[in-house]
LUMZALUM-880025 format. One record per residue (C-alpha): residue number from 1; residue in three letters; x, y, z. Coordinates in Angstrom, 1 decimal, always signed. Example, Ala and Ser with C-alpha at 12.3 -4.5 7.8 and 13.67 -1.06 7.14 Angstrom:
// LUMZALUM-880025
+-----+------+--------+--------+--------+
| pos | code |   east |  north |     up |
+-----+------+--------+--------+--------+
|   1 |  ALA |  +12.3 |   -4.5 |   +7.8 |
|   2 |  SER |  +13.7 |   -1.1 |   +7.1 |
+-----+------+--------+--------+--------+
***
This chain:
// LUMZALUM-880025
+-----+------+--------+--------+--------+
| pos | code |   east |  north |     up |
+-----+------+--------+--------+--------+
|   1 |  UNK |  +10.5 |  -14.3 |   -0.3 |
|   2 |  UNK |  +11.7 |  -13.0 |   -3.8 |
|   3 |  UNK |  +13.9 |   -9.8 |   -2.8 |
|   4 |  UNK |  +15.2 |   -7.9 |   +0.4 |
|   5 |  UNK |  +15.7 |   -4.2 |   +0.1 |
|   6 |  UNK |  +17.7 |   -2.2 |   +2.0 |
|   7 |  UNK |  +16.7 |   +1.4 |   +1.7 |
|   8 |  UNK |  +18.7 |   +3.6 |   +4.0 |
|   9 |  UNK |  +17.1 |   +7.0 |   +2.7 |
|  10 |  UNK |  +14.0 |   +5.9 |   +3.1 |
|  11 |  UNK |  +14.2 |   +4.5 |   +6.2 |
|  12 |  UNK |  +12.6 |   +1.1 |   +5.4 |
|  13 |  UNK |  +13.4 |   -2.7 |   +4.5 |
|  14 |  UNK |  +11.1 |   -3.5 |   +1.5 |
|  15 |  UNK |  +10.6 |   -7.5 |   +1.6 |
|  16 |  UNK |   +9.0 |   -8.6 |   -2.0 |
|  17 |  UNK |   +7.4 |  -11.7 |   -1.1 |
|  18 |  UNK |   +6.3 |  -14.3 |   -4.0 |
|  19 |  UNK |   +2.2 |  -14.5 |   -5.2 |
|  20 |  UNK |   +1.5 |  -10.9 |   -3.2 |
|  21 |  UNK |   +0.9 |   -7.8 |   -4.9 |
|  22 |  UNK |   +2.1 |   -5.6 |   -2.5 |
|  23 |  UNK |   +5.6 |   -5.6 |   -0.5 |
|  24 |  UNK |   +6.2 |   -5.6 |   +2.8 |
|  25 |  UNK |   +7.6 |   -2.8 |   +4.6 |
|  26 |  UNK |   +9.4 |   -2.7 |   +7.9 |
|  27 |  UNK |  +10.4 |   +0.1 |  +10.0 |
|  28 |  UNK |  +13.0 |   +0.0 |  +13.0 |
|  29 |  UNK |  +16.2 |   +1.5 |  +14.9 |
|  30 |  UNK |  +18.7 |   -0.9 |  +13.3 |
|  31 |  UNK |  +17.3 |   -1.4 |   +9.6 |
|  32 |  UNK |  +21.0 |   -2.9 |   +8.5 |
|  33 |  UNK |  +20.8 |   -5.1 |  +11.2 |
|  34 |  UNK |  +16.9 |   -5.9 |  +10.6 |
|  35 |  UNK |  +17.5 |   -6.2 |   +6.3 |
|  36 |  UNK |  +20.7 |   -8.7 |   +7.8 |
|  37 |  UNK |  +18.2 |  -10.5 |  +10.0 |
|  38 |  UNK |  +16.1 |  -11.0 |   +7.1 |
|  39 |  UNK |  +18.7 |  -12.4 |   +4.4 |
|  40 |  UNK |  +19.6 |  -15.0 |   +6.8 |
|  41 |  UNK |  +16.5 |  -16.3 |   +7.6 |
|  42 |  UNK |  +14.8 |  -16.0 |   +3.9 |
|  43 |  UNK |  +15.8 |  -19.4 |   +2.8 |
|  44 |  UNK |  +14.7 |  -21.1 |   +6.3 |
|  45 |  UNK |  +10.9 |  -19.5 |   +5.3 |
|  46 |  UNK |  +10.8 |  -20.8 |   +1.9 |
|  47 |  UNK |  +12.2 |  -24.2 |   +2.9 |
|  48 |  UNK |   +9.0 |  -23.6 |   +5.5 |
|  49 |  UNK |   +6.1 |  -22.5 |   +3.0 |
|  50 |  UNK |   +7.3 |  -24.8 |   -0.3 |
|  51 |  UNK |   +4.3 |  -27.5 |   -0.9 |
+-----+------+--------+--------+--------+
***
């Protein structure tokens, strides 16, 4: 993952993910909680996906 974005007027967390064009948007109830979620586990993906 490159960036998390919070975006509390839109309603969305934006996740910028490395080599994809397109972000990825999420949608839910508890979006600070979700975009929280997210930050903690971002560094447990890449340690995941690295080759």
């Amino acid at each position: 993952m490159e960036d998390i974005i919070l975006a509390l007027e839109e309603g969305v967390v934006e996740v910028k993910i490395r080599n994809r064009v397109n972000p990825v948007y999420f949608t839910c109830n508890q979006l600070i909680k979700a975009a929280a979620i997210l930050h903690l586990m971002a560094p447990h993906v890449e340690e995941n996906t690295a080759s």
